[in-house]
C-alpha positions in Angstrom: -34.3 -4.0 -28.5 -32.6 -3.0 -24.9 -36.0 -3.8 -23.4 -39.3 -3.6 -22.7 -41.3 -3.0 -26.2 -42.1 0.2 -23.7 -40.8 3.6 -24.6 -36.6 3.3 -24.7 -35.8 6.9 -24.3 -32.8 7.9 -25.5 -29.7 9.1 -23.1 -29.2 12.5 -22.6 -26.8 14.7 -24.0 -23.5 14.9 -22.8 -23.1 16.5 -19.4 -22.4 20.2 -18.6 -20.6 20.7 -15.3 -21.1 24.0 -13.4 -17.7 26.2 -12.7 -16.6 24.3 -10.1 -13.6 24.4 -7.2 -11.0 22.2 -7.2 -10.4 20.3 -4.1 -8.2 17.7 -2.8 -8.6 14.3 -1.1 -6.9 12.2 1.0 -5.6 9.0 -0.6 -5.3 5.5 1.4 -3.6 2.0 0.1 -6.2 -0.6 0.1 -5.5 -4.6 0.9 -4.5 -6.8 -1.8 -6.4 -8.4 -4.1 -5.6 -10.5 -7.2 -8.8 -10.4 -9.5 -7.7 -11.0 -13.4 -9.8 -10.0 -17.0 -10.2 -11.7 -19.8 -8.0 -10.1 -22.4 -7.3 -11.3 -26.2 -5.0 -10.2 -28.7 -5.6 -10.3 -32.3 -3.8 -9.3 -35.8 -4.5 -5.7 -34.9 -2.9 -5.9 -31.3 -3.9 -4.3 -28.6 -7.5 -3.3 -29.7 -9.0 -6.9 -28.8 -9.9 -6.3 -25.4 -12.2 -8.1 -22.8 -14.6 -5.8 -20.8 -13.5 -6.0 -16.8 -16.0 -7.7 -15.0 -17.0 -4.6 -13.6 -20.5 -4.9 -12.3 -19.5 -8.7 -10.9 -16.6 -10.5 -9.3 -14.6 -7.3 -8.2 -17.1 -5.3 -6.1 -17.4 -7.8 -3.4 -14.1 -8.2 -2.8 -13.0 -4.7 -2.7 -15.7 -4.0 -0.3 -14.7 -6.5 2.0 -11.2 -5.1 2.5 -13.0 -2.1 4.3 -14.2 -5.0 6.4 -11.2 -6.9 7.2 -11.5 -9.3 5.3 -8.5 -10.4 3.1 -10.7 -13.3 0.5 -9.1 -11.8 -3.3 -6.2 -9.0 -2.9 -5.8 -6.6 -6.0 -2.2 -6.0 -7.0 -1.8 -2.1 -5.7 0.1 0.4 -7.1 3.0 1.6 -4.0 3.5 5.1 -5.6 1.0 7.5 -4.8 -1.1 9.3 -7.7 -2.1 12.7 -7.9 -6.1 12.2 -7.4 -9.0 15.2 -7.2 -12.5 15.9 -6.9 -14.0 19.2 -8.0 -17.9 19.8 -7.2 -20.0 22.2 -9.0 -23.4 23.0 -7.7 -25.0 20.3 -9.1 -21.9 17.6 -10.2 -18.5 16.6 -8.8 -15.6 15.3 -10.8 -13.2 12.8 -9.7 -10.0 13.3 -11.6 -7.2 9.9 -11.1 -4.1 10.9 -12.0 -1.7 12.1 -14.7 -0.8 8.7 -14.5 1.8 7.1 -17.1 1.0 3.6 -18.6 1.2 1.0 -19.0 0.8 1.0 -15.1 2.8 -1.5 -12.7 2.0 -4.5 -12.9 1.8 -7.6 -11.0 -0.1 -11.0 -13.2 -3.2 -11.0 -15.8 -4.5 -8.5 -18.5 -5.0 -5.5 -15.9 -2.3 -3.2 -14.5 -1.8 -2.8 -10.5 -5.0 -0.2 -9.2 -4.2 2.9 -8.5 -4.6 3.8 -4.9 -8.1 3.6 -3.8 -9.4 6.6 -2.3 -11.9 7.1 0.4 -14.6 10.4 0.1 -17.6 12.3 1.8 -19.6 14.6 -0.4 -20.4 18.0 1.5 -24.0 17.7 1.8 -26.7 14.9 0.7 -27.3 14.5 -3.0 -29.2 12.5 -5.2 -26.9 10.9 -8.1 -29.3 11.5 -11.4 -26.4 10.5 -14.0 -22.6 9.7 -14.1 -19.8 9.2 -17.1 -16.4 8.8 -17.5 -13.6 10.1 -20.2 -9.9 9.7 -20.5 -7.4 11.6 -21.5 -4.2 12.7 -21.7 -3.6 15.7 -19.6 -3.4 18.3 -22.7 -6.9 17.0 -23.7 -6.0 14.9 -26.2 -8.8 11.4 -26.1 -7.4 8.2 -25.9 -9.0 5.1 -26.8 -11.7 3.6 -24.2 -10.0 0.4 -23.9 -7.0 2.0 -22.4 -9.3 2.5 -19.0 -10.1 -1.6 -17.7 -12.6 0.0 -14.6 -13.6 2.7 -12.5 -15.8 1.4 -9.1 -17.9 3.6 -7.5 -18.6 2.0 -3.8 -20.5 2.8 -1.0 -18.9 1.4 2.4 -21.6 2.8 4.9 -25.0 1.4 2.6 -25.2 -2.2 2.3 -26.0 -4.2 -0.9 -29.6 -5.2 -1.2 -28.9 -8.5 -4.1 -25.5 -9.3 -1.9 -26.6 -9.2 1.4 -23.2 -9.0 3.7 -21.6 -6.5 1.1 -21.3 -3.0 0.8 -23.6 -1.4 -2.1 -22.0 -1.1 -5.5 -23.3 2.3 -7.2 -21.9 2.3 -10.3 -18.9 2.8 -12.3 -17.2 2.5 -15.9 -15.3 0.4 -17.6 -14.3 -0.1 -21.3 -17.9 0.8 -22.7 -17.9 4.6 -20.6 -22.0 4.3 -21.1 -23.4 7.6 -20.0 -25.6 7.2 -17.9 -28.6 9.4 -17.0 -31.4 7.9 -15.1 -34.9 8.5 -16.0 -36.7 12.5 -14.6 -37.0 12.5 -10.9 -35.4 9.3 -9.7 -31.8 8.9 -8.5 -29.4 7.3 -5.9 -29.4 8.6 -2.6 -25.4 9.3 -1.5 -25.6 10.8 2.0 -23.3 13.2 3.1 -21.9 11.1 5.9 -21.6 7.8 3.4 -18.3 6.6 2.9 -17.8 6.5 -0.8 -14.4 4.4 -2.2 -13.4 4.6 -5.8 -10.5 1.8 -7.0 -9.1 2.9 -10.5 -6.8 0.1 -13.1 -5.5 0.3 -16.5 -4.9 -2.3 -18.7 -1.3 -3.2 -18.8 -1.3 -4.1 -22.7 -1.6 0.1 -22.9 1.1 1.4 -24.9 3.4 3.6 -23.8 1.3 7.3 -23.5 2.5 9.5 -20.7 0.1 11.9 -18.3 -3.1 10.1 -19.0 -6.2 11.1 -17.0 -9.4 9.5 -16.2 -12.2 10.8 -15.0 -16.0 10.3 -13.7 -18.3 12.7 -13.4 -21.3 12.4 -11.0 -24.5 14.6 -11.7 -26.9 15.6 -8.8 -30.4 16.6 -8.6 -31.0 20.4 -8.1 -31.8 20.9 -4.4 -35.1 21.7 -5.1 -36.5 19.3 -7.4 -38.5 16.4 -5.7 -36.4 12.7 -6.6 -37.7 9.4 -5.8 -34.8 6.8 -4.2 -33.9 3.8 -6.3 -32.3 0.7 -5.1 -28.9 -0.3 -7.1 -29.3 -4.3 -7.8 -26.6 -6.1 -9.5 -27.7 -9.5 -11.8 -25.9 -11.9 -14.3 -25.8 -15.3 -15.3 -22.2 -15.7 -13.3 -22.4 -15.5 -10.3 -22.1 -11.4 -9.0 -22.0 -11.8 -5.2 -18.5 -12.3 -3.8 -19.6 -14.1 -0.9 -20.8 -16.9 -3.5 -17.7 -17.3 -5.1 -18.0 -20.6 -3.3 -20.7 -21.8 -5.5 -18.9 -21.4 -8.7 -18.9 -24.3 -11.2 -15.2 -25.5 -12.5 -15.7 -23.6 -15.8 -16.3 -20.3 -14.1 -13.5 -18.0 -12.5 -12.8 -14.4 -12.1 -12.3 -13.5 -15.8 -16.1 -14.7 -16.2 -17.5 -18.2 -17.7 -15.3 -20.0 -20.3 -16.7 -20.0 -23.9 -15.9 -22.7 -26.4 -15.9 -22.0 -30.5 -19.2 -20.9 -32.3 -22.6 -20.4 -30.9 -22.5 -20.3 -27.1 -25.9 -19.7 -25.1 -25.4 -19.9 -21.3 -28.1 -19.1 -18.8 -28.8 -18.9 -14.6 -32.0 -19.0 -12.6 -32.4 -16.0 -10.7 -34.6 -15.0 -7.8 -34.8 -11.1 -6.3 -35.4 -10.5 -2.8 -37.4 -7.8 -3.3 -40.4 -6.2 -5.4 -39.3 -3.5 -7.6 -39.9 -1.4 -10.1 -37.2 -1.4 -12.4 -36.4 2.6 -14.3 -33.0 1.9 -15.9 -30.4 -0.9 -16.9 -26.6 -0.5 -17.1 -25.5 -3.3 -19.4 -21.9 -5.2 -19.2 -20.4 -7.7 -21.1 -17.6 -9.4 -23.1 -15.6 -9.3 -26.5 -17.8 -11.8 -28.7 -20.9 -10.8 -27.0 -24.2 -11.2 -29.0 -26.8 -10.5 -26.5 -28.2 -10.3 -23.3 -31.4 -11.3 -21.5 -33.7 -10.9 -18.3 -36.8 -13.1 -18.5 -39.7 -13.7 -16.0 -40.2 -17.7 -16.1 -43.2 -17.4 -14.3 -44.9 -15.2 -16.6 -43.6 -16.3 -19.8 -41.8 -12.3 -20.4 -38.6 -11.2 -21.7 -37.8 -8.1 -19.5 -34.6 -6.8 -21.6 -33.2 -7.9 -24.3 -29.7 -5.9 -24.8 -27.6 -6.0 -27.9 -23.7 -4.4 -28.0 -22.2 -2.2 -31.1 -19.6 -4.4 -32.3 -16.6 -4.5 -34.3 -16.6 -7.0 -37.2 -14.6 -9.1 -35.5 -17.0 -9.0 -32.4 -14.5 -7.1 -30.1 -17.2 -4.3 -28.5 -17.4 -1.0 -28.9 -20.4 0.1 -26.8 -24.0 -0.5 -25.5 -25.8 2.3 -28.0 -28.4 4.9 -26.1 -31.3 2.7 -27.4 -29.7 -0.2 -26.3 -30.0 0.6 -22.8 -32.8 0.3 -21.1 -34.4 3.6 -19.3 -38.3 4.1 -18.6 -40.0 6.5 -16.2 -42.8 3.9 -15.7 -40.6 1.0 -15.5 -41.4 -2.6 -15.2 -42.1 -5.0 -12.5 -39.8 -7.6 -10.2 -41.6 -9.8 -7.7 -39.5 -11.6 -5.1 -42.3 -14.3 -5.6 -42.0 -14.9 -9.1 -38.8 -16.9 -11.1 -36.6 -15.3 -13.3 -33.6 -16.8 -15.9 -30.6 -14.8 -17.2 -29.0 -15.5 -20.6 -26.3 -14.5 -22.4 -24.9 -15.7 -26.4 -21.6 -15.5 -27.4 -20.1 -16.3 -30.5 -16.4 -17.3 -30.3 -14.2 -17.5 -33.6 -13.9 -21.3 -34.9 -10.4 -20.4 -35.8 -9.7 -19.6 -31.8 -8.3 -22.5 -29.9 -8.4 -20.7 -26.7 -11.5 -20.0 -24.5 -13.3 -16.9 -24.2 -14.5 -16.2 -21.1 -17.7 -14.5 -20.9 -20.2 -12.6 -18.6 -23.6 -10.9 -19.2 -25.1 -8.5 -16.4 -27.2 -5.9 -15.3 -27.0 -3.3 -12.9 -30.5 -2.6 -12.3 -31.8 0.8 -10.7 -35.3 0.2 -9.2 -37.6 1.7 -7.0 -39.1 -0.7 -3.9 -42.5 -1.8 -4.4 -44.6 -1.8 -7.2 -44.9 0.0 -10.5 -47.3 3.1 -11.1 -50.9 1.5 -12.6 -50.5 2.0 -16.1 -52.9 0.8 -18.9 -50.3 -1.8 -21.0 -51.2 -4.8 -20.5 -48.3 -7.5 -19.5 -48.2 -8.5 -23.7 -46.9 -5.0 -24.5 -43.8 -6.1 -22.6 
């Protein structure tokens, strides 16, 4: 189960975008940063891919550049790349390239970013849903490991679980969950907010020319009432980049090292703030068999996520029921303690390590849940 014993309401279908005009944007090189993934091969090649840690060890850093700040460069790309957004009345498409891979690249599993780009959206919106798709630039799809991540950042809105950083809003990487938040709550993006995408391949890509990748962003109708969520990233390695500091020996970019066979690995957690939590973006590794948000305090597993796998554990995707996404939502207290876990199985025959991560990008509400009449065992 994703969750809650709670209603798990299934995604919506796949997006419809409204005819919409195309329009460029300005692109600027970013500062350097060298972040690595965790990337395995197997008998079949290429197809053994590590998820990015995209909802972790990136966001900080990328943010920080903005800032000054020069902690973790990412190898950029030095050619520029043809990059778009469209907006339709209710949706805007951001289009990164044709691009051919693999990409430059510098060290590690993932090829040199692409340019990151900086962008205002014309007016206020609410973001109610967001996906991503790639592509070669006749249409043709191309398999979702091809992509390694796609960052959506907001520069002028600062993080509320990393205080000191700029608010990661969401993004993609090898899973492409669609995303579609529960009825009438969203994520406010201002119209004077800067927003910053960053864009990488993974360099084991064979060779495909004019490949596209896209993310689409759905916004609430102007007329119809949303109620602001709060983006809050969790995991049992350590998310913030200004904690990198605190990381044990056997935990570095590419996520925490996993020996053979049965691997359980947990981190105590406490929120800075009471929410109400409506929807759950998973993330995880190759190998992954679950993970876990408990309340310590009151004895209550809070989600309880499980990936689509291939046999051979590589991942193929978080399934719609999977993911966690409730109008009435459940309860974080500031006051109470909480424990991550994740469990990963690693191949006996494998003499190297996995390295492994298990996080949550949680969209909440502030405050407290709406009075409802389950009692805390129906969680």
């Amino acid at each position: 189960m994703a969750a809650h014993t709670s209603g798990n309401a299934p995604l919506a279908p796949r997006l419809h975008l409204n005819e919409s005009i195309f329009l460029p944007i300005n692109q600027t090189l970013g500062a350097r940063f060298n972040i690595q993934s965790d990337f395995s091969s197997s008998a079949g090649g290429f197809m053994k891919t590590v998820l990015i840690a995209l909802f972790t060890l990136v966001i900080g850093s990328l943010a920080y550049a903005d800032g000054g700040h020069n902690h973790h460069a990412v190898p950029t790309l030095k050619k520029q790349i043809a990059s778009s957004i469209a907006y339709g009345e209710n949706s805007a498409v951001l289009t990164f390239g044709p691009i051919d891979l693999p990409a430059g690249h510098s060290e590690g599993d993932m090829g040199d970013s692409m340019p990151r780009f900086n962008f205002q959206l014309p007016e206020d919106k609410y973001l109610i849903g967001f996906k991503a798709a790639l592509s070669t630039i006749d249409g043709k799809e191309l398999p979702r490991n091809y992509l390694h991540h796609i960052l959506m950042i907001n520069n002028t809105k600062p993080s509320v679980s990393c205080p000191g950083e700029p608010l990661f809003f969401g993004g993609a990487g090898l899973e492409m969950s669609e995303t579609k938040f529960p009825d009438g709550y969203g994520v406010k993006l201002a119209k004077n907010d800067k927003l910053m995408t960053v864009v990488a391949f993974y360099h084991g890509a064979p060779p495909t020319k004019n490949v596209i990748a896209t993310f689409t962003m759905e916004f609430a109708p102007k007329a119809k009432p949303v109620k602001d969520m709060e983006v809050y990233q969790v995991g049992v390695n350590i998310v913030c980049f200004t904690k990198f500091g605190d990381r044990p020996a056997d935990q570095t970019d590419e996520g925490i090292e996993i020996g053979p066979g049965v691997q359980v690995r947990t981190a105590p957690l406490k929120f800075s703030m009471d929410g109400c939590v409506k929807y759950a973006y998973p993330h995880g590794h190759d190998e992954l068999l679950m993970i876990a948000l408990e309340n310590k305090t009151k004895k209550q597993t809070l989600l309880r996520t499980i990936p689509d796998v291939e046999r051979d554990g590589t991942i193929r995707e978080f399934l719609a029921h999977q993911v966690y996404k409730d109008g009435q939502g459940f309860q974080i207290s500031k006051a109470d303690d909480y424990e991550m876990v994740m469990v990963y199985h690693h191949s006996l025959q494998k003499t190297e390590f996995q390295h492994g991560m298990g996080n949550y990008l949680l969209y909440m509400t502030p405050g407290a849940c709406p009075q409802q009449n389950r009692t805390a065992s129906a969680y």
